[in-house]
Structure formats: C-alpha cells, structure tokens
C-alpha positions as CSV (number, residue, x, y, z in Angstrom):
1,X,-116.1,-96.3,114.7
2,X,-114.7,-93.9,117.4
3,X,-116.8,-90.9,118.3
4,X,-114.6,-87.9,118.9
5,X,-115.7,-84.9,120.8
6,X,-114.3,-81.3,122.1
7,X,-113.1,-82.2,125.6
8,X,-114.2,-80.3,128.6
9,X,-112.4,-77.4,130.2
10,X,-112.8,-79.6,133.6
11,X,-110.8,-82.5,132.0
12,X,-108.6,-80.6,129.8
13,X,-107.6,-78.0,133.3
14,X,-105.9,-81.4,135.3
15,X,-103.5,-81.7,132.2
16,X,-102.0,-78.1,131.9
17,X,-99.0,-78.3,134.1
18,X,-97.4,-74.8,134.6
19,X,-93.8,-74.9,136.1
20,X,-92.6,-71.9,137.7
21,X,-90.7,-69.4,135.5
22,X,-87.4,-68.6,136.4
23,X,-85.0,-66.4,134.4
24,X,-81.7,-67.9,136.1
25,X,-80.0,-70.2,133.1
26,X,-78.1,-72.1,135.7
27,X,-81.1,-73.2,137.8
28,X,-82.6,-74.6,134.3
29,X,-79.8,-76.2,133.5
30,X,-79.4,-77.7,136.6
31,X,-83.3,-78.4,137.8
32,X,-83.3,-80.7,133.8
33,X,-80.3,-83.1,135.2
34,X,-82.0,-85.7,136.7
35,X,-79.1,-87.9,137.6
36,X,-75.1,-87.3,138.3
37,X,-74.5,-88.5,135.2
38,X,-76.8,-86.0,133.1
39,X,-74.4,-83.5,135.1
40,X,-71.3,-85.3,133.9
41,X,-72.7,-84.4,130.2
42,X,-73.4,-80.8,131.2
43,X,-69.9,-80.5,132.5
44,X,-68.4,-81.8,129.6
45,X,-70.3,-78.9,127.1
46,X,-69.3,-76.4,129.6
47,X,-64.9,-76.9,130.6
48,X,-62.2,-77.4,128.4
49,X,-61.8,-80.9,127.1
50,X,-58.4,-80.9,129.2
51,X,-60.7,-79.6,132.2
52,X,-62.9,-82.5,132.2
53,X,-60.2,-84.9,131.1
54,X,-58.7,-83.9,134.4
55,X,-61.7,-84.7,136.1
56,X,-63.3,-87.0,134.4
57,X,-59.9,-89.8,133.7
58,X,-57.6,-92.2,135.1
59,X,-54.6,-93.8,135.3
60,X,-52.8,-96.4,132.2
61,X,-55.5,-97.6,130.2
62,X,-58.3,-96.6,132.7
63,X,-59.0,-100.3,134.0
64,X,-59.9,-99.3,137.6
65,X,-61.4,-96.5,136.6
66,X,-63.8,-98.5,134.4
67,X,-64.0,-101.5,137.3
68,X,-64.8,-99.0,140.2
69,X,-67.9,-98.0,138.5
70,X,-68.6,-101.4,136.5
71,X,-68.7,-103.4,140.6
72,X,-71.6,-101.5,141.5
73,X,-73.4,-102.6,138.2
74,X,-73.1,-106.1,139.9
75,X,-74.9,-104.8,143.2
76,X,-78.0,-106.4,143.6
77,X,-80.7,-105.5,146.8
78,X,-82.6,-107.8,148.6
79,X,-86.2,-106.2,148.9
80,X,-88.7,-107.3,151.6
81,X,-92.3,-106.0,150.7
82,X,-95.0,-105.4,152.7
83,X,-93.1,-102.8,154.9
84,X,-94.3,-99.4,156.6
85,X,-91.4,-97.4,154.7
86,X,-93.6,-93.8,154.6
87,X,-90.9,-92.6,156.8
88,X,-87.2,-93.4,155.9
89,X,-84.4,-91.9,157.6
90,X,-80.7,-91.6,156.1
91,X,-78.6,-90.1,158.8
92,X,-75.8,-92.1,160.3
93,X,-73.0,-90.8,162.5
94,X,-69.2,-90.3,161.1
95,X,-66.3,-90.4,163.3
96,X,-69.1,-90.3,166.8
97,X,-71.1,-87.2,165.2
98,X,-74.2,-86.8,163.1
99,X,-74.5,-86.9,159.7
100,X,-77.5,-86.5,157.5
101,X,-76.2,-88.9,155.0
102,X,-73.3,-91.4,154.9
103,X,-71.5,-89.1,152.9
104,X,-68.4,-87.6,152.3
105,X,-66.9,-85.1,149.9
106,X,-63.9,-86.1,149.6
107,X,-60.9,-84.0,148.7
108,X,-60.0,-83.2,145.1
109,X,-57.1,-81.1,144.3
110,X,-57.3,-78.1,142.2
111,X,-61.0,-77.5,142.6
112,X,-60.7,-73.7,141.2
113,X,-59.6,-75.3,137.4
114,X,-63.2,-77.0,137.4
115,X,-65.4,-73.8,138.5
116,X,-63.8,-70.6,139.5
117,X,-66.2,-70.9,143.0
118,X,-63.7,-73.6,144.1
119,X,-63.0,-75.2,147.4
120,X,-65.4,-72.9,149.5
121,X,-68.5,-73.5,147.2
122,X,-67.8,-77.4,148.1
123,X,-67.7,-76.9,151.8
124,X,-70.5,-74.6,151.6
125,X,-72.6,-77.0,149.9
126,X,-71.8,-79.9,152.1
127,X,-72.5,-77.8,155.2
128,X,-76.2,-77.6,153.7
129,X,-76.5,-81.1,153.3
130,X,-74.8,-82.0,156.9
131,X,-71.8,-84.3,155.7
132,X,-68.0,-83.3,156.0
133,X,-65.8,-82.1,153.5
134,X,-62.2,-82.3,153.0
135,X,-60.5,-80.4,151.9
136,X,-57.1,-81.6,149.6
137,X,-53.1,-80.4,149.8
138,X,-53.4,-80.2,146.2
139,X,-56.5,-77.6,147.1
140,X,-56.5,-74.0,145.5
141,X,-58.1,-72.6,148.6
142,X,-55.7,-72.4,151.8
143,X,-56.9,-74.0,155.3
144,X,-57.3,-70.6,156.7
145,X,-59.0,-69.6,153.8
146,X,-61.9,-72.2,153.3
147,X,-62.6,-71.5,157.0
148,X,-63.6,-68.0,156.5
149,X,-65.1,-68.1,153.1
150,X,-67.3,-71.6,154.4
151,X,-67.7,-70.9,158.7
152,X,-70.1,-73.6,158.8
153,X,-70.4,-77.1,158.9
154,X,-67.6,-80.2,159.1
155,X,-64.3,-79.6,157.9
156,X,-61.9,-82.5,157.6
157,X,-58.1,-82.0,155.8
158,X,-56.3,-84.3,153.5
159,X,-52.3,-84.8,153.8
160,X,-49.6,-86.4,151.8
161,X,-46.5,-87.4,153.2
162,X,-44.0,-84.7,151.7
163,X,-40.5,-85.2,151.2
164,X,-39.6,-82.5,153.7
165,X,-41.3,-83.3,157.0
166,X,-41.0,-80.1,158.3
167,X,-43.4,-78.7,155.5
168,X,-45.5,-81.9,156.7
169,X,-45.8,-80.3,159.9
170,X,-46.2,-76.9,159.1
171,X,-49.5,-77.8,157.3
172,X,-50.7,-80.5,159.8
173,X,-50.3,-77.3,162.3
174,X,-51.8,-75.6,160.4
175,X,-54.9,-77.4,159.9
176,X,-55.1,-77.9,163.8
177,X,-54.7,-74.2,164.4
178,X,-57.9,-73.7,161.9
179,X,-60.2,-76.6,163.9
180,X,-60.6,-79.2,160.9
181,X,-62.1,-82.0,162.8
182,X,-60.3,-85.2,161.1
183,X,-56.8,-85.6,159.5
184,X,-56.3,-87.8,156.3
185,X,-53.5,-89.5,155.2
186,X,-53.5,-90.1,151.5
187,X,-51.1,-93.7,151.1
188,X,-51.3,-94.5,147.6
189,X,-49.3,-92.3,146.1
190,X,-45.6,-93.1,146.6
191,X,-45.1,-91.7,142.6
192,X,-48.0,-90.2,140.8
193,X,-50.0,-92.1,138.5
194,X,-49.6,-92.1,134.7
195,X,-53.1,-90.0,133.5
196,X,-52.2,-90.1,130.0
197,X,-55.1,-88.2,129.1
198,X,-53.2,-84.9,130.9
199,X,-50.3,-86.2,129.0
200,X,-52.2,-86.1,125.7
201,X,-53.7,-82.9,126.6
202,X,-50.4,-81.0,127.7
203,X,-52.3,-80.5,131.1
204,X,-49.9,-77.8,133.3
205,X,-50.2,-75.7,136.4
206,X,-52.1,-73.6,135.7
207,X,-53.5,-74.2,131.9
208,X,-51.2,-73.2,129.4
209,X,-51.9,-70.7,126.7
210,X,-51.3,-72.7,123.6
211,X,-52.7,-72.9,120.0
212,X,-54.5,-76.2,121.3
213,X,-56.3,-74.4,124.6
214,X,-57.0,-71.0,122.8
215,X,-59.2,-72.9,120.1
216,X,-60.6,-75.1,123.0
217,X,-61.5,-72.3,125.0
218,X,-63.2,-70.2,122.4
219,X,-65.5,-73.0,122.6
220,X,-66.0,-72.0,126.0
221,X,-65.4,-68.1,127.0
222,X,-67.4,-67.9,130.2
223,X,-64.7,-70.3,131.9
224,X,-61.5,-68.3,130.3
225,X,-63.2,-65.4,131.4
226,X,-63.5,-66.6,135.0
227,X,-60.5,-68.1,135.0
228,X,-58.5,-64.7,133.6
229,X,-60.6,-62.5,135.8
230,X,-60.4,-64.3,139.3
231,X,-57.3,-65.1,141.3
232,X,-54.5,-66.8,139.5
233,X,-54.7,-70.5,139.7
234,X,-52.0,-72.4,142.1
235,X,-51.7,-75.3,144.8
236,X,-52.5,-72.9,147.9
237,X,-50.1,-75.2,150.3
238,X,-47.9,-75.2,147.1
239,X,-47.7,-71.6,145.9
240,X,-44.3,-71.8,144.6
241,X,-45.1,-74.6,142.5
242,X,-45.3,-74.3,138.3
243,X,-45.4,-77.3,136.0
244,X,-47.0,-80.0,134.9
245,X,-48.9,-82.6,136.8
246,X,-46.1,-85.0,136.7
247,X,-43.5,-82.9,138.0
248,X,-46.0,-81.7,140.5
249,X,-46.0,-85.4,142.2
250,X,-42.0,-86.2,141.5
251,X,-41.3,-82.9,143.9
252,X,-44.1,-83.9,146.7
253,X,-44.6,-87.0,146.7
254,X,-42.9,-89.1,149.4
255,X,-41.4,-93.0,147.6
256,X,-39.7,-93.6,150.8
257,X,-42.8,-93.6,153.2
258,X,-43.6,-96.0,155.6
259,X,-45.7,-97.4,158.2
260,X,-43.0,-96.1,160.9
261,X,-44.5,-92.3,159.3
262,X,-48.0,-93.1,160.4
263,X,-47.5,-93.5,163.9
264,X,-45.1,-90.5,163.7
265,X,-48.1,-88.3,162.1
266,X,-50.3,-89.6,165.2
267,X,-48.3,-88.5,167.6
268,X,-47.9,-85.1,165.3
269,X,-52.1,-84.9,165.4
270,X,-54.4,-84.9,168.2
271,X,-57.8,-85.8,166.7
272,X,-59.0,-88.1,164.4
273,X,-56.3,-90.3,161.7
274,X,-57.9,-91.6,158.5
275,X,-55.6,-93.6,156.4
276,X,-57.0,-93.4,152.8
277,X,-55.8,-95.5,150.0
278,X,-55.7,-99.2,151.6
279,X,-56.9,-102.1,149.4
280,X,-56.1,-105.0,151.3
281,X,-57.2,-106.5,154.8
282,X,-53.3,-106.7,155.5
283,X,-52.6,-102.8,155.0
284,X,-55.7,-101.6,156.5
285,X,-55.3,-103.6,159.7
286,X,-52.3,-102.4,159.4
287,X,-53.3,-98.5,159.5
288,X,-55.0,-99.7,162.8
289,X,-52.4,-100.9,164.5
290,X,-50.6,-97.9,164.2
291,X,-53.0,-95.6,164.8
292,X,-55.6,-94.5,162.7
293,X,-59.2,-93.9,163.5
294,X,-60.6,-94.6,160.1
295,X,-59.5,-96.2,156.7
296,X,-60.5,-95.3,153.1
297,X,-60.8,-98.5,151.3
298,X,-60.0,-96.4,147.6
299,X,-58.2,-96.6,144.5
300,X,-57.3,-93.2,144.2
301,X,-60.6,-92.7,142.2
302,X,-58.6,-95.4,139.2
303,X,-55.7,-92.4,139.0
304,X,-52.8,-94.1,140.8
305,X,-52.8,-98.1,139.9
306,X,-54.5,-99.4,137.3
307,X,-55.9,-102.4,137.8
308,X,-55.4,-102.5,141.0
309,X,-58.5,-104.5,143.3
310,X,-61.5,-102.8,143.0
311,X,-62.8,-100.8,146.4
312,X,-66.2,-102.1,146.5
313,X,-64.9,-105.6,146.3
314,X,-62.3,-105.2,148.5
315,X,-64.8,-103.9,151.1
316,X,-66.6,-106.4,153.1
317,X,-63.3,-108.6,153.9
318,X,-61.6,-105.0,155.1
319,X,-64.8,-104.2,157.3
320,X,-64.7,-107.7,159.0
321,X,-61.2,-107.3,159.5
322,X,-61.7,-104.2,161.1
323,X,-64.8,-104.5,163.3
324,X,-65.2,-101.7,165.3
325,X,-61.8,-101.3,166.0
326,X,-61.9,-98.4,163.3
327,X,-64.4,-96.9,161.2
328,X,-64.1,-98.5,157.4
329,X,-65.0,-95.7,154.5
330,X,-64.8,-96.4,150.8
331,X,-64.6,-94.3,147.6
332,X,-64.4,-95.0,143.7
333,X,-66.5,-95.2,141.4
334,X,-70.1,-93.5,143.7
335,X,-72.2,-91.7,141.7
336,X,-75.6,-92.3,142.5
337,X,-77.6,-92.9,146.2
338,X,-78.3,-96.6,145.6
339,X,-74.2,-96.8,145.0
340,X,-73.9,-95.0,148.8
341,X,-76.8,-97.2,150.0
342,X,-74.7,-100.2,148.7
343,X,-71.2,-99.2,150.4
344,X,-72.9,-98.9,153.9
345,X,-74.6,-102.4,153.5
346,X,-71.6,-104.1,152.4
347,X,-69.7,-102.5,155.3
348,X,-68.9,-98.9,154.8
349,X,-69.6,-96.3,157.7
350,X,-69.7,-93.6,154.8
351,X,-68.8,-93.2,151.2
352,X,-66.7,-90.4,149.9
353,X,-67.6,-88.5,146.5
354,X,-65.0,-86.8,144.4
355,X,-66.0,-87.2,140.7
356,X,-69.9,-86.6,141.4
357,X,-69.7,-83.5,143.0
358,X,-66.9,-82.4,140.9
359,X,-69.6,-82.9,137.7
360,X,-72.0,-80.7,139.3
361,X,-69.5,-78.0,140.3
362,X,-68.3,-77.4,136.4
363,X,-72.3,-77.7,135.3
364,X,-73.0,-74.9,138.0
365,X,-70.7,-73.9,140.1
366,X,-72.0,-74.0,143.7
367,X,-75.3,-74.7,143.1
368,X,-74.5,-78.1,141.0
369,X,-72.4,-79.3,143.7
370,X,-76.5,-78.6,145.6
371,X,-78.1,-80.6,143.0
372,X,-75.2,-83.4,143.3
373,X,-76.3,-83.5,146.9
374,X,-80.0,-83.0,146.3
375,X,-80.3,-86.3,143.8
376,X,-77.9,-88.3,146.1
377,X,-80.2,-87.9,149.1
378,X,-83.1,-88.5,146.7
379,X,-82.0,-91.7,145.2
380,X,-80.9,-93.6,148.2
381,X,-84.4,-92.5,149.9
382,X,-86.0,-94.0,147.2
383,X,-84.2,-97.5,146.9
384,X,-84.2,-97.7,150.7
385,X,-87.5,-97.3,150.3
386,X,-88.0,-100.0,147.7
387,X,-85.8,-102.5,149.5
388,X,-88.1,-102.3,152.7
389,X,-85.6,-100.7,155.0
390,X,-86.1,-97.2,156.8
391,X,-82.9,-96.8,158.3
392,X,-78.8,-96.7,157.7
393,X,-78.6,-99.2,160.6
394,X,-80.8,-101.4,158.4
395,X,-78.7,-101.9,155.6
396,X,-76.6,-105.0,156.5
397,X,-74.9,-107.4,154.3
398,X,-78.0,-109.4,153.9
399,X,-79.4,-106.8,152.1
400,X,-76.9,-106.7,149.3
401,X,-74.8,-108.8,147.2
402,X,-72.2,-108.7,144.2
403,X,-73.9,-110.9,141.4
C-alpha cells in the first residue's frame, strides 16, 4: 500500500517555476512559438487569408512548393559521438565578409502587405543577427529609403531584367549610389508564375475593398487598421503601378532576356553579381562564365515552375560544378537551422530565407522576424552539436545525405 505524505516546502520550492511577467501581448505570443512553423500558424490567425495565401502559396498545383520542403525531410546527418562540442561556432563568411550564420534574408516583394513595419523591420532584424538582407524590386520600401530607416548592417538588392533597360539602370544606379554591397539578378522569371491561390482570392495591388476582403478583414481589424492608417501600399521602384499580380509581371517582366544581358548588367555593376534562379549545372556554369560572383540554386520559392527540379537536390552537382570559381547559395523550402545546416554540408556557402522570416513578420512584426532569427541560430547550434561538429567548415558532404 502506498504511504502518502504532505511534501516539504524544501522539495515542493525546486518545482515552482516563476516566468517573468510581461504585459507586452506580442512578446507572449512570440516567446510560446517554439519553431518557424508555430509562427506560420500565428501568421495565419493574424492576416487576411489572401495575405497569407500570398505568402504562404505557390505556383500550378503547388508541386515544388511541396518538394522544396518534402527534400529536406529526406536529409539525414551523420553524427560522430564522443566529441568536445561545449563550444560550437556558426559564423561563416559571405561574399569574403563575416557572417554570424550562413544566412540570408532573401528578398520578398511587397513586405508592407504582410506587416505594416515592412522592408526596414527585415533589415533591421538581420543587422542584429549579422547576415545580409536584400532587399526586392517588387519591395514597398525604396533603396534610399531602407538605408535610412535600417543604417546598419549588410544590405544586398535584388533586380529583374525590365523590359525598358533604361529603367534597369536607373535602379541599378540607384542601388550603387545607396552602398548595397551585392547585386542580384533574379532569372526565372521570363513570365510570372500561375499562383492560383491569388487568382482565387482576387489578390490586387494594393488589396481590394470587396464584399470578400471586408468580411475577411473584420476578422482581423488590427491589420486593416495598420494598413488604412500607414502609407498607401505600392511597388516603391514601381509607384505608378495598379493591378493585379499578373499584370504586374506581364508589364516588368522581361520574356526576351538572355545570357548576352548578364554580362551587359556586369559591366553596368561594379561589385558583386549573384544570379538567382539556376537549377541546372549547365545554367549556373553558365552565370559564371559571364560573370557572376555567386548563384542562387532556387525555385523561386515553388512560385514560378511547378515541378520544376527541386533546389536542395539540384545542389551538390551545381556546387561541384562550380568549385570556387563562384560562391553557390540555395533557397526553397528552409525553415528550420538543421535545414541551413544541411544546405552548407551539401554544398551551399549560405541559405536564403523568404517564407520563414516572412511568418514571423505577420506574427509580430519586427520582433517575429527576431524570433525567426533567434530559433534558426538555436536549432542549427543544437544539431551541430548533436552531429559532433563545431564549426561551418565542418559540415561537408560526408556529413549529410538524401535518403
């Protein structure tokens, strides 16, 4: 039979575990999501369904969407035990500078529709953590703008080849005149991609007021609020612009580029060229050969092609091919630290982040783009940790492998 007795305040005291009190319903919110996808749910209470749809879709029937995240389910580490990993460090360098973690936020365009903080909240956030940002075309913050709302930190800016060159160069001049460290070339989008979702939703630019979106957003005032009490919404290298997505990308977009337009842009920009959007060893070599410093082995995040080749597949043949000739980047489907700790191993200088960050930016506006950053860090620390490596230069192919 069990005896039972009154326990002892000296054993009971160990238990009581007071955590700090904190009136801020944002820092709750955030400090309970223990992963980027808890954020992804958060977001998804707190935007529009055409908001997150925006976000949080793809292309045709989503294929590479589902396929860029499904490849690193088939990642599988290679642990050695019995290692002194107390200490771990994550910092690498990108394009010949430090960074604290292979990282990249990479550019999203119209950041403002997700949380009214925007662009500079981003930057802000990844000048904290130490890894660039770029900053998109499609942004809702101007060049000029992002540098004096976010001094600090590494600022990189994201081109597409417009139809009229000479608005190509304005904004490549621009960006130059402003001291944005890295140029990138965005290939992959000859047309823009079919997001039916934004079709289904009616998604314009910016939101419509419709039946559909005034009953949406009286589910969620505190964004129609922001949104009707900040500045109006627009493409701030596009401010003349109005429409819907699709007629956004038949005006801009450029069907007739070529390589011959690569090396032109080199010549047209003095520091670093990253080509992003290259899937094959042929077209990144490619990218080399006429100039560029880096290469974005990307999808589009699954918005352009679907089922087109998977990045993180795609990957280690494109790294070989490369060597150092270049430095190799990959996006698609990242949304944990293991996931970035998985890119470098299989061949990736860095991974760029869209999607994640863009999560913890509608969940909480700046400071959810800090807990993005936060769990990232904290994640890849941990399975380096549990791998037995305690460096980035660690993580080689042996390391890893797709199962």
């Amino acid at each position: 039979m069990t005896q039972r007795r009154l326990p002892r305040w000296s054993e009971f005291k160990p238990l009581l575990q007071v955590q700090p009190v904190t009136l801020d319903r944002t820092a709750r919110r955030l400090r309970r999501a223990a992963s980027v996808e808890d954020l992804r749910e958060q977001a998804r209470r707190r935007v529009p369904r055409a908001v997150f749809d925006y976000t949080d879709g793809g292309a045709g029937r989503e294929v590479g969407l589902r396929r860029s995240r499904t490849a690193f389910d088939r990642v599988e580490f290679v642990p050695s035990v019995l290692r002194n990993v107390s200490s771990v460090d994550v910092s690498t360098t990108v394009l010949g500078r430090p960074a604290a973690l292979p990282l990249v936020l990479a550019p999203t365009g119209f950041t403002r529709m997700m949380n009214h903080q925007g662009e500079p909240a981003v930057a802000r956030a990844a000048a904290r953590a130490g890894v660039p940002y770029a900053l998109s075309t499609m942004g809702t913050t101007s060049p000029e703008r992002l540098v004096a709302e976010a001094p600090d930190g590494r600022r990189w800016f994201q081109l597409y080849l417009w139809r009229d060159r000479a608005a190509s160069t304005e904004i490549v001049r621009r960006a130059a005149g402003n001291g944005y460290e890295a140029l990138v070339l965005t290939v992959d989008t000859p047309v823009g991609g079919l997001r039916l979702r934004d079709v289904r939703n009616g998604m314009t630019i910016p939101p419509a007021l419709t039946a559909r979106t005034i009953l949406d957003g009286a589910r969620h005032p505190s964004w129609w609020v922001n949104l009707l009490t900040t500045e109006p919404l627009e493409f701030a290298s596009l401010n003349s612009f109005a429409g819907t997505v699709s007629d956004l990308a038949s005006q801009v977009f450029d069907p007739s580029a070529t390589l011959a337009d690569v090396r032109w842009l080199r010549d047209q920009w003095s520091g670093p060229l990253i080509v992003k959007g290259l899937l094959t060893v042929d077209d990144a070599v490619a990218a080399v050969d006429a100039g560029a410093d880096g290469v974005v082995v990307s999808n589009h995040g699954g918005r352009q092609l679907d089922q087109s080749p998977t990045p993180l597949e795609q990957l280690p043949a494109i790294a070989e091919a490369i060597g150092d000739r270049a430095e190799v980047y990959v996006d698609g489907g990242v949304m944990s630290g293991s996931d970035v700790m998985a890119a470098v191993a299989l061949g990736a200088r860095a991974a760029l982040v869209g999607r994640a960050y863009l999560y913890g930016l509608m969940a909480g506006g700046e400071a959810g783009v800090d807990r993005v950053l936060e769990i990232l860090r904290r994640e890849m620390v941990t399975a380096m940790q549990l791998t037995g490596v305690t460096s980035v230069a660690e993580l080689t192919k042996e390391r890893v492998r797709l199962r």
